[in-house]
PAFI-205002 format. One record per residue (C-alpha): residue number from 1; residue in one letter; x, y, z. Coordinates in pm, 1 decimal, decimal comma. Example, Ala and Ser with C-alpha at 12.3 -4.5 7.8 and 13.67 -1.06 7.14 Angstrom:
rec num->1; residu->a; x->1230,0; y->-450,0; z->780,0
rec num->2; residu->s; x->1367,0; y->-106,0; z->714,0
END
This chain:
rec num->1; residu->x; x->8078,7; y->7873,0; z->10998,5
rec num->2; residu->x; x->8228,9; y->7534,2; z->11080,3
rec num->3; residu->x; x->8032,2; y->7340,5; z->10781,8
rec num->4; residu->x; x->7738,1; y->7426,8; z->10572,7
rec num->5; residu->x; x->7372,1; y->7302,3; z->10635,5
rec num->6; residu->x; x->7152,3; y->7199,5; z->10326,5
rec num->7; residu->x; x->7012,8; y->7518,2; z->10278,3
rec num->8; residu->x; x->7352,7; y->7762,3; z->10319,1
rec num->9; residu->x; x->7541,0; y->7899,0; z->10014,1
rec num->10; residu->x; x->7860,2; y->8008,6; z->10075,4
rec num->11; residu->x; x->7898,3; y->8235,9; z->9762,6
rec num->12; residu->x; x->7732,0; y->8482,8; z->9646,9
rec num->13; residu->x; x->7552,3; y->8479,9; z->9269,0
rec num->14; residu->x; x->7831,3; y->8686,0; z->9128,4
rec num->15; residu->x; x->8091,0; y->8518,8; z->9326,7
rec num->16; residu->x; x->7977,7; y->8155,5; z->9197,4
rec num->17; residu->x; x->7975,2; y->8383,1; z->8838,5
rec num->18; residu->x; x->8312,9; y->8437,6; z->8864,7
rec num->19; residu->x; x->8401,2; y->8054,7; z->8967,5
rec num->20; residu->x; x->8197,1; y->7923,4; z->8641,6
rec num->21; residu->x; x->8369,3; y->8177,2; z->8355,6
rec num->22; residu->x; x->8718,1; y->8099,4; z->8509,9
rec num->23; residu->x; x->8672,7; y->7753,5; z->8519,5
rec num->24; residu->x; x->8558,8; y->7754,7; z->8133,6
rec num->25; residu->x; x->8896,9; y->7915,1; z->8094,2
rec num->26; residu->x; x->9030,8; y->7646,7; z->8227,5
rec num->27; residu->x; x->8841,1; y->7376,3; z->8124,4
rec num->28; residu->x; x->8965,6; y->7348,3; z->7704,3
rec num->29; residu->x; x->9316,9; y->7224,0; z->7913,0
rec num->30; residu->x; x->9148,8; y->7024,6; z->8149,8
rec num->31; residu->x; x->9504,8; y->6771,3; z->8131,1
rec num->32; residu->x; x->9716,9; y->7045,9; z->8116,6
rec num->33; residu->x; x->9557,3; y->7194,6; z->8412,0
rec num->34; residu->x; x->9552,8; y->6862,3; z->8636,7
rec num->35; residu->x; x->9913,0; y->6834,0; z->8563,9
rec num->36; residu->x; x->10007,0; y->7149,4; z->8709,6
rec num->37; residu->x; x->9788,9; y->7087,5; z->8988,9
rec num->38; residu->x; x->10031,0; y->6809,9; z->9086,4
rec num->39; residu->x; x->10312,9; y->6969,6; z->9025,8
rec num->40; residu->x; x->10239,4; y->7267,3; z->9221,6
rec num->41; residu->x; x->10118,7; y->7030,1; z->9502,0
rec num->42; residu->x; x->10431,0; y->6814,8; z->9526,3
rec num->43; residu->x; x->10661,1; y->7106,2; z->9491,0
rec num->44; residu->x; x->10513,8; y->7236,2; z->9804,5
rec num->45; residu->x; x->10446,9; y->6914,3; z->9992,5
rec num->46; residu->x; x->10676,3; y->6656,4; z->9809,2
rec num->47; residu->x; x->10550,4; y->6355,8; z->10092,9
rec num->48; residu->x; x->10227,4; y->6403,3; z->9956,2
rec num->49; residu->x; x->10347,1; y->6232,4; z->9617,4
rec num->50; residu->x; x->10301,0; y->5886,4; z->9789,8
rec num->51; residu->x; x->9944,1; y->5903,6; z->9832,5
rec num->52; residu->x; x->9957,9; y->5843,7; z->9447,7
rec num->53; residu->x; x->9970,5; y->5553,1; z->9287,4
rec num->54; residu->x; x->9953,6; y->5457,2; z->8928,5
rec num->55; residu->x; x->9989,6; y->5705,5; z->8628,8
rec num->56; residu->x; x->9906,5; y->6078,2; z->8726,2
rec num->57; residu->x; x->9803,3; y->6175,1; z->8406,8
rec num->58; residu->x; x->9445,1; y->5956,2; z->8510,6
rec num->59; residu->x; x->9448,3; y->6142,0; z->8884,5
rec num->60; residu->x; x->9453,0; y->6440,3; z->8679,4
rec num->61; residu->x; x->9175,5; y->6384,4; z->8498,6
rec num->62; residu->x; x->8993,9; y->6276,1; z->8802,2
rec num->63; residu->x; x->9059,7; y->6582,6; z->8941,5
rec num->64; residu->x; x->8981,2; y->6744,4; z->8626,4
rec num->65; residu->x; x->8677,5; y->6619,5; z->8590,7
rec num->66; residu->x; x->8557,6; y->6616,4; z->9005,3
rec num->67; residu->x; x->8622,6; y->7014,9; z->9007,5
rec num->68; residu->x; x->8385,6; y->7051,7; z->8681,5
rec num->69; residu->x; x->8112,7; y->6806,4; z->8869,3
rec num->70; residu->x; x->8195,2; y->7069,1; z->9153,9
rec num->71; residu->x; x->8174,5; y->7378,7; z->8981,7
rec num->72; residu->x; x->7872,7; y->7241,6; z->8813,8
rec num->73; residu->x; x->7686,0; y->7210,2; z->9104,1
rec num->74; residu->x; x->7803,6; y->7488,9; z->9323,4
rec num->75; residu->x; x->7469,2; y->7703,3; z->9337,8
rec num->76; residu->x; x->7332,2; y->7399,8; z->9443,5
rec num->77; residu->x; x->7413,1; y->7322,2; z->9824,5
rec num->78; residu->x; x->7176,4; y->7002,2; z->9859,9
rec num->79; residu->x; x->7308,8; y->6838,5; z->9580,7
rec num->80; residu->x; x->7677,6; y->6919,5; z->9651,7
rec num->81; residu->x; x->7702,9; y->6843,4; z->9989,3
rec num->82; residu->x; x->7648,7; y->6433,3; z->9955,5
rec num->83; residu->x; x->7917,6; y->6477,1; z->9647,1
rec num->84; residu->x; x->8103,8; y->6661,3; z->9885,5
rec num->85; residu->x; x->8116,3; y->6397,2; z->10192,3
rec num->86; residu->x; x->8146,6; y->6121,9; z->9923,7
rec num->87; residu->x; x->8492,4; y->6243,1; z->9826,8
rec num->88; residu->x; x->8605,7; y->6331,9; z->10127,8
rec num->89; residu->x; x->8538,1; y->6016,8; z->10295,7
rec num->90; residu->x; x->8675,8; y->5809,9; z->9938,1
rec num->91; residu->x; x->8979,1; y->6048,7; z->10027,4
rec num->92; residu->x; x->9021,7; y->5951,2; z->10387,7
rec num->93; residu->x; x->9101,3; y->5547,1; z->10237,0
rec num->94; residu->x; x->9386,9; y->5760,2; z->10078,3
rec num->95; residu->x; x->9583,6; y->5868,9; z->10369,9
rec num->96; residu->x; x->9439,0; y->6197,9; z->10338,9
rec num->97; residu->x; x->9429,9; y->6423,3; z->10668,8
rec num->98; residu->x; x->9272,9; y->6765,1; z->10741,1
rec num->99; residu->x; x->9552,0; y->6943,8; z->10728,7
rec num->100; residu->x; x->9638,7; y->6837,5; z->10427,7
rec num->101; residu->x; x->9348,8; y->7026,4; z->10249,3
rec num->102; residu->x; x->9581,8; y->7326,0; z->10297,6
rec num->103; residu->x; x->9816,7; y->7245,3; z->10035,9
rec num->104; residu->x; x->9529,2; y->7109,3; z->9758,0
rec num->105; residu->x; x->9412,2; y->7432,6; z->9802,4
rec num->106; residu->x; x->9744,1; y->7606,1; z->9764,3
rec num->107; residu->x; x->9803,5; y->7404,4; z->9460,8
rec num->108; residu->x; x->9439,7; y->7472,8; z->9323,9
rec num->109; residu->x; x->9523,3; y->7908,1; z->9345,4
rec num->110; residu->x; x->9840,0; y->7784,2; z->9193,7
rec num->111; residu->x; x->9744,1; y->7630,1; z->8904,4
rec num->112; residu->x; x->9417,5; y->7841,1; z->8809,1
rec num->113; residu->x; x->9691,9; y->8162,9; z->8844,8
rec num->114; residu->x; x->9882,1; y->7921,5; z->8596,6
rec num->115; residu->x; x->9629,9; y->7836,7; z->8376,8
rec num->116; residu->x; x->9463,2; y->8202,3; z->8325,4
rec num->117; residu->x; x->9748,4; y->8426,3; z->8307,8
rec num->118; residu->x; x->9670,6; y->8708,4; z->8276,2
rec num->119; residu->x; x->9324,0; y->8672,9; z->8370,7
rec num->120; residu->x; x->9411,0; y->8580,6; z->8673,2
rec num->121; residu->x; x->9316,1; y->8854,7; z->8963,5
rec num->122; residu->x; x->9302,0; y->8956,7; z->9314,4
rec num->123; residu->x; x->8927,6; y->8894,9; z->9245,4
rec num->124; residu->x; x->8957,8; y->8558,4; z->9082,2
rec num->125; residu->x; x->9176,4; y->8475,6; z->9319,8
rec num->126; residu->x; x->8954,2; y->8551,1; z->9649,1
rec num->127; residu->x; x->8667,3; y->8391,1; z->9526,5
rec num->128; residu->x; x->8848,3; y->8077,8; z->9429,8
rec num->129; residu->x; x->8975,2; y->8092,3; z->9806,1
rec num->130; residu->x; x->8682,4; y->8183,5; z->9904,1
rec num->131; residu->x; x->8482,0; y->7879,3; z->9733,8
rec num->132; residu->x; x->8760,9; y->7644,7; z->9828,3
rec num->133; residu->x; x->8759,6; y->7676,6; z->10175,8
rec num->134; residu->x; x->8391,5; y->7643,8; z->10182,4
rec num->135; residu->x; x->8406,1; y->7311,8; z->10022,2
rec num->136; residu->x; x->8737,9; y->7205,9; z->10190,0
rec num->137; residu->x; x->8583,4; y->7289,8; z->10528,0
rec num->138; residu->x; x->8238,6; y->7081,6; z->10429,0
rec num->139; residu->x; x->8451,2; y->6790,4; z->10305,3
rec num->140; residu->x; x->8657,6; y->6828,0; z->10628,3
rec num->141; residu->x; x->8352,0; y->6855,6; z->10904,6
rec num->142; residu->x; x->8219,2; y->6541,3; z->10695,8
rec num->143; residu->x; x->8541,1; y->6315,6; z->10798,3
rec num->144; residu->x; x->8686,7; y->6468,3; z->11087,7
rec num->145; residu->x; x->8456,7; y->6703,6; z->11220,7
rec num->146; residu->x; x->8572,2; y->7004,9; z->11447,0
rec num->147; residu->x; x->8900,4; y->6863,9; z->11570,2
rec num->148; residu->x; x->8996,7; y->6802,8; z->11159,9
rec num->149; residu->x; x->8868,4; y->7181,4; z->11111,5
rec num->150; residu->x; x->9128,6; y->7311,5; z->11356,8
rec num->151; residu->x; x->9393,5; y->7093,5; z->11181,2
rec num->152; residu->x; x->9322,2; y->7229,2; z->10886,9
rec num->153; residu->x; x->9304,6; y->7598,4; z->11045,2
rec num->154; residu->x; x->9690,4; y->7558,4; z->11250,5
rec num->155; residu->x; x->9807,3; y->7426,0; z->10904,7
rec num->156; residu->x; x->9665,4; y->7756,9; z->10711,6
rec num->157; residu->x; x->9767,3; y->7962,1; z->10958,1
rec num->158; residu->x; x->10144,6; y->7815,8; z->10968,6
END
């Protein structure tokens, strides 16, 4: 599945279960949490940092705040998906590229293992892979269709 239609899910009712109690974990830090997000991002992909400009304590909350609207909304496939191509093409004015939807979503496992502790679990984890690759790859097809999906595929696989 390259991208989703209106009417797919790509989790299942526990799965998106799992997504919502984790995030409420995560949610009474929702500064903290941004923050690591960052710095788990430009740790791993330092050239990213100039995308940013400005304070990154306000991205933060952005991002924050977009992953709530997200996680809000992920049962909901008609709704999400204009939310979804919204951001990603808001993301493309950027600099943003397909393959760089690898290392958000590196930094995103990162900081929710961060954030929970010891909470955190192989099943946490998978499902928060799971549901980020589904919305990566939707936010992807949406800007660069299937030549930005295999970008994004060669850069997971490296």
């Amino acid at each position: 599945m390259d991208h989703l239609s209106q009417t797919e899910t790509f989790l299942t009712v526990p799965e998106i279960d799992i997504v919502r109690r984790s995030f409420l974990n995560l949610g009474v830090e929702n500064a903290r949490a941004g923050e690591i997000f960052y710095q788990h991002l430009f740790n791993v992909k330092p050239e990213l940092q100039e995308l940013f400009v400005g304070d990154i304590s306000v991205q933060s909350e952005k991002l924050t705040n977009m992953l709530g609207m997200i996680v809000s909304q992920i049962h909901n496939m008609p709704e999400l998906l204009p939310m979804l191509a919204d951001l990603a093409q808001r993301h493309i004015v950027y600099g943003v590229k397909a393959e760089h939807y690898k290392y958000v979503g590196d930094a995103l496992i990162s900081m929710i293992r961060d954030m929970l502790g010891s909470d955190f679990n192989p099943e946490v984890e998978a499902v928060w892979a799971k549901a980020y690759n589904g919305i990566a790859l939707t936010m992807i097809h949406s800007c660069f269709g299937k030549a930005g999906i295999l970008k994004y595929r060669a850069a997971s696989n490296a």
